[in-house]
C-alpha positions, 0 to 999 in steps of 0.5 A: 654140147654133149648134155654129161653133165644134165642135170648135175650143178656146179658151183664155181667161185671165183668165175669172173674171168680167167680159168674160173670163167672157163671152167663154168662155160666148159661145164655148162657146155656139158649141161650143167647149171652153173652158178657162178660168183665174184666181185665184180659186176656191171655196177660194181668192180672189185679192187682188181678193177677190170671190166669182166663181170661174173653176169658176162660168164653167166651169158657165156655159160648159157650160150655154150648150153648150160645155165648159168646163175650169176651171184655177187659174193665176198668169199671173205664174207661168210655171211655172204658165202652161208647166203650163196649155199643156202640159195644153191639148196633152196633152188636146186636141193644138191651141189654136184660141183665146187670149183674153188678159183677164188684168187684176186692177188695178182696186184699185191705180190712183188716179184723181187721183194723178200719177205722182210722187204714185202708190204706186210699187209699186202702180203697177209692180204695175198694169204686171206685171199688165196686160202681163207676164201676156199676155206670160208666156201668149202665149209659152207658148201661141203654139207651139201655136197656130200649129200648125195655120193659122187660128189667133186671139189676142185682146187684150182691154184698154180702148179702141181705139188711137185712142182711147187714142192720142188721150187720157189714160187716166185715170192714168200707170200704166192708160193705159201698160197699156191702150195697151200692150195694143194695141201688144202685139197690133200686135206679135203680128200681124207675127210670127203671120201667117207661120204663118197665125194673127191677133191684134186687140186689143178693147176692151168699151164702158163694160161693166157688169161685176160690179164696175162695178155694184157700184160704181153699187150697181145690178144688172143688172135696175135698171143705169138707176138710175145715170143719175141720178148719171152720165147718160153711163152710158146707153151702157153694155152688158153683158159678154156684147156683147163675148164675142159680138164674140169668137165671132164672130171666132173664127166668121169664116173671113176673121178675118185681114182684121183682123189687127193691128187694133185693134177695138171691140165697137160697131164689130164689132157693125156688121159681124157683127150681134150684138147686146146682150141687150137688142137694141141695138147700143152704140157707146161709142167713137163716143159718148165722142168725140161726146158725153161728151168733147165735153161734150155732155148724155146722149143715146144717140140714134143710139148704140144 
């Protein structure tokens, strides 16, 4: 731990498992109290019905050396979201941090269902989740945030906005969210920069989340297997690579030169000189347009 971020707080919501959790423990491996919420508990799962549980990221945070504040919220709920910022005021008087990770629509989108075909419900469900729950929690914690200059908002969602700008996202419904997600930190940068705060929106690579490894049915230890059913899978990274775009961000006392921009973790690893556990430094979104897009057989040459 290098102790950056000392005395700096974060809030990370959305910090269950997946890039949210990374980004927590990475903070706290630079120092910084962390607090971080979900839905899912040791005595309560969300609908998503996994077994990480935002306690489990709050003994990671403190074991890389921060501290970590575990906090079960609804970001639906702003009752619940006023409650969490008014507790992060009460007990430390600042907000240094916002992440906005919050997702929890990987079981609802179809990858083959047009908009006409897709569950409607589910579809303004993916929409709710996505964007109304970084709304709820930016309203709530940017007064406190902006209290003190300097202050950093990260949006966390899939793809660059020139990427998505440029791409049909899967489905109706995920490309609305994930290109709304960029604009939303568009947005936030106009209106923070009078008070001295930065918002960016980051998007991982093709992040080799809990869940993504599930559905490969590979660990971490054996992640290459899956190449032999997607070859394109060998520019993958772990979460922790963009938990360290995030603390170097939040480390870096000229982060308002990225305000408004729309970031990658590949692309901020060039620039900061973070690296994947493994030392490599992945571009997935130089790779996606370069190669997989372009049609191009697998080869990771030059990528990572």
């Amino acid at each position: 731990m290098s102790g950056t971020l000392s005395g700096k707080i974060a809030l990370v919501a959305g910090a269950t498992r997946g890039a949210g959790r990374a980004v927590a423990v990475a903070l706290g491996a630079e120092g910084a109290t962390v607090y971080v919420t979900g839905r899912s508990t040791r005595e309560r799962r969300s609908e998503i019905d996994r077994p990480e549980t935002i306690e489990e990221t709050a003994e990671m945070v403190a074991a890389a050396g921060g501290e970590g504040i575990a906090v079960r919220v609804d970001h639906l709920e702003a009752d619940q979201v006023r409650a969490l910022v008014e507790r992060v005021d009460s007990e430390q008087g600042r907000l240094d941090v916002l992440v906005n990770d919050i997702w929890g629509g990987e079981s609802l989108f179809s990858w083959d269902q047009r908009l006409w075909e897709h569950s409607l419900d589910k579809g303004l469900r993916i929409l709710r989740l996505a964007i109304d729950t970084h709304i709820i929690t930016s309203h709530y914690a940017l007064p406190l945030l902006i209290r003190n200059p300097g202050g950093l908002v990260v949006e966390m969602t899939d793809g660059t906005a020139q990427y998505n700008a440029e791409n049909y996202r899967i489905s109706f419904f995920y490309d609305l969210a994930k290109t709304s997600v960029n604009r939303m930190a568009f947005a936030q940068a106009k209106e923070l920069a009078p008070h001295g705060g930065t918002a960016v929106s980051l998007t991982p690579g093709w992040m080799r989340s809990e869940m993504m490894l599930d559905i490969f049915r590979v660990t971490e230890a054996n992640w290459r297997d899956a190449l032999a059913a997607q070859p394109h899978f060998a520019i993958s990274e772990t979460p922790t690579y963009v938990g360290r775009a995030v603390a170097a961000l939040a480390a870096d006392p000229e982060v308002a030169r990225w305000n408004g921009q729309s970031l990658s973790s590949g692309g901020l690893a060039q620039v900061y000189g973070f690296t994947d556990v493994d030392g490599s430094r992945p571009d997935a979104w130089r790779y996606m347009v370069e190669m997989q897009d372009a049609g191009r057989p697998a080869d990771v040459t030059g990528y990572r």
